[in-house]
KOLLUM-87378 format. One record per residue (C-alpha): chain; x, y, z; residue in three letters. Coordinates in nm, 4 decimals. Layout:
N
- kette_xx_yy_zz_rest
- A_X_Y_Z_ALA
...
END
This chain:
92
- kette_xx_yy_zz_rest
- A_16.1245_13.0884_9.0228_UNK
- A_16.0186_13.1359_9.4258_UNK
- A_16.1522_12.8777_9.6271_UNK
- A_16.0925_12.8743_9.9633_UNK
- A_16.2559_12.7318_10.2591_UNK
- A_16.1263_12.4593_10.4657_UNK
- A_16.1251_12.7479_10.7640_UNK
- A_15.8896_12.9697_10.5001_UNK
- A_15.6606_12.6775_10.4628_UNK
- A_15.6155_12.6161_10.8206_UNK
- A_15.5906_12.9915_10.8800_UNK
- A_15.2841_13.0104_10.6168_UNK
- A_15.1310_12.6989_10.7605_UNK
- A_15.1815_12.8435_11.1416_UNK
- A_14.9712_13.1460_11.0237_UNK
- A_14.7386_12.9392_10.8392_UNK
- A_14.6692_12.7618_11.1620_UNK
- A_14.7983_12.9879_11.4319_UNK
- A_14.5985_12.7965_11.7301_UNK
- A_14.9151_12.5617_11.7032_UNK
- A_15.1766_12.8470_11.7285_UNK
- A_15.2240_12.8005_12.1066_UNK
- A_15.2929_12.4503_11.9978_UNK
- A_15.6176_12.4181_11.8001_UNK
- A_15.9719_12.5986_11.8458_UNK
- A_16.2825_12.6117_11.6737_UNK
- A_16.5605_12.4515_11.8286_UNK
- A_16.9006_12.6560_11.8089_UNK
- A_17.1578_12.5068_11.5469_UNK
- A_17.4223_12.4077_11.8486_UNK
- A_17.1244_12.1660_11.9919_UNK
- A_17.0438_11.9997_11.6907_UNK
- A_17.3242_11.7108_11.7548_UNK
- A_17.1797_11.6605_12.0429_UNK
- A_16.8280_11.6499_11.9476_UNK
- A_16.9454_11.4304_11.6449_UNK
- A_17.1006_11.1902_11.8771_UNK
- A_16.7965_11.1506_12.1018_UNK
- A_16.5604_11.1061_11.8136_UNK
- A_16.7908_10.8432_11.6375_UNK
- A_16.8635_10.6580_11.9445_UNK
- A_16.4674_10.6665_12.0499_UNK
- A_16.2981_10.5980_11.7172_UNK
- A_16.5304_10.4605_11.4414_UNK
- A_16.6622_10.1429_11.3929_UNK
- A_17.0575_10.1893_11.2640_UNK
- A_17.2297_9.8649_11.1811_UNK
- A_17.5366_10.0942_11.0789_UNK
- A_17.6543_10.3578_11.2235_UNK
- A_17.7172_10.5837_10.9773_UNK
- A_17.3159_10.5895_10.9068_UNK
- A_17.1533_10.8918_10.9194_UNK
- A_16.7975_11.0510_10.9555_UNK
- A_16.7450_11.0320_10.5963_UNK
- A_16.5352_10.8087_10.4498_UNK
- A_16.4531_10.7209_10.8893_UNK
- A_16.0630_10.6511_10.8148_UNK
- A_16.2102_10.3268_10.6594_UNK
- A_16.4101_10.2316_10.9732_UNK
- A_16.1451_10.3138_11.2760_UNK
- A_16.1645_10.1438_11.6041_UNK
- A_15.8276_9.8739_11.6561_UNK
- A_15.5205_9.9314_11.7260_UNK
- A_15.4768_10.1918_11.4581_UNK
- A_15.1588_10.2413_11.1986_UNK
- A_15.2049_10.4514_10.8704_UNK
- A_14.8736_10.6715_10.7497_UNK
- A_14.8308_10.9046_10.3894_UNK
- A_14.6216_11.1951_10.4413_UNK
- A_14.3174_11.3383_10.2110_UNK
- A_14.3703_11.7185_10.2694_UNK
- A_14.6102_11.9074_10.5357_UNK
- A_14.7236_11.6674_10.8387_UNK
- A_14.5675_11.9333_11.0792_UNK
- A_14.2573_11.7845_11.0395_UNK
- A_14.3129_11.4584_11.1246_UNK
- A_14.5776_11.4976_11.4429_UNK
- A_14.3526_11.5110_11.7348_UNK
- A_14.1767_11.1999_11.6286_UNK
- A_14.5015_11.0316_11.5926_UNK
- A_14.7377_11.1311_11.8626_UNK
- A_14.7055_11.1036_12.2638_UNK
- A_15.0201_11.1964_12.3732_UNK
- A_15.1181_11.5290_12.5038_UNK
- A_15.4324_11.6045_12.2876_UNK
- A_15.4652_11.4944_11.9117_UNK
- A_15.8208_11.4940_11.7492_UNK
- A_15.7558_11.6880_11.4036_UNK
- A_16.1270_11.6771_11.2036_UNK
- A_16.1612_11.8051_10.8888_UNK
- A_16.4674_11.8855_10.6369_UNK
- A_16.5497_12.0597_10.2961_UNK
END
């Protein structure tokens, strides 16, 4: 069985939409603590510290609004979102 990677899967969809290529980058592995840090302390909620990303969509800061999707997000983004940068984190 074919498994791909999360980085495979955003590869595909990057060429399946490659307008948004100039969009996204990879951070380098020694600035993901960082980043980590920056998103937890921005956006998450931790009442221990030993709480991690995982399960984070559970433990978002206020205001915050939840939405399911009919068909690939893509379509709905520019109708949704008025900033200039969106924080897109994904994991295996």
């Amino acid at each position: 069985m074919d498994a791909l990677s999360i980085r495979d899967e955003i590869e595909a969809l990057l060429k399946q939409f490659p307008d948004y290529r100039p969009n996204f980058c990879e951070i380098r592995k020694n600035n993901w603590k960082q980043l980590k840090y920056e998103n937890e302390r921005r956006f998450i909620q931790k009442k221990h510290f030993k709480e991690d990303l995982h399960w984070a969509w559970l433990r978002f800061k206020e205001p915050y609004f939840a939405v399911s999707f009919v068909g690939p997000v893509f379509n709905y983004l520019d109708g949704l979102i008025n900033e200039k940068e969106v924080y897109f984190v994904v994991e295996d």
